[in-house]
C-alpha positions, 0 to 999 in steps of 0.5 A: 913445829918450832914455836910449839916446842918453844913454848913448850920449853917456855912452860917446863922451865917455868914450872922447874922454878916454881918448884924449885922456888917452892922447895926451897922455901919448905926446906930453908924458908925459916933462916931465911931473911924477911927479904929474900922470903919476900922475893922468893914468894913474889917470884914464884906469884909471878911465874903464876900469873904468866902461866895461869891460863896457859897450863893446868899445872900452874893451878895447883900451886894453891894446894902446894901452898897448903900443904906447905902452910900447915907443914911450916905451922 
């Protein structure tokens, strides 16, 4: 019971960064410096590939990179 709810929170805080990550980039993405976008996109790659395989959800990050493309261009 313990390890499921563990892995459990284990997903849900991953995926409340990942959104938060992605929020924060459509809201402030263009005043950022180049640095900080870089590692913001690499932080949010990364919490991905940890969970790619391991929860659905993580696989919509494709379509919300979309979105947010053609929102920004």
């Amino acid at each position: 019971m313990f390890f499921s709810c563990s892995i459990f929170v284990y997903f849900f805080s991953l995926f409340v960064v990942g959104n938060y990550v992605i929020s924060f980039l459509a809201s402030r993405g263009r005043d950022l410096q180049a640095f900080v976008t870089t590692s913001l996109i690499q932080l949010l790659s990364r919490i991905t590939k940890l969970a790619w395989f391991d929860d659905d959800r993580f696989r919509d990050i494709v379509k919300e990179a979309m979105t947010f493309l053609t929102q920004v261009f």
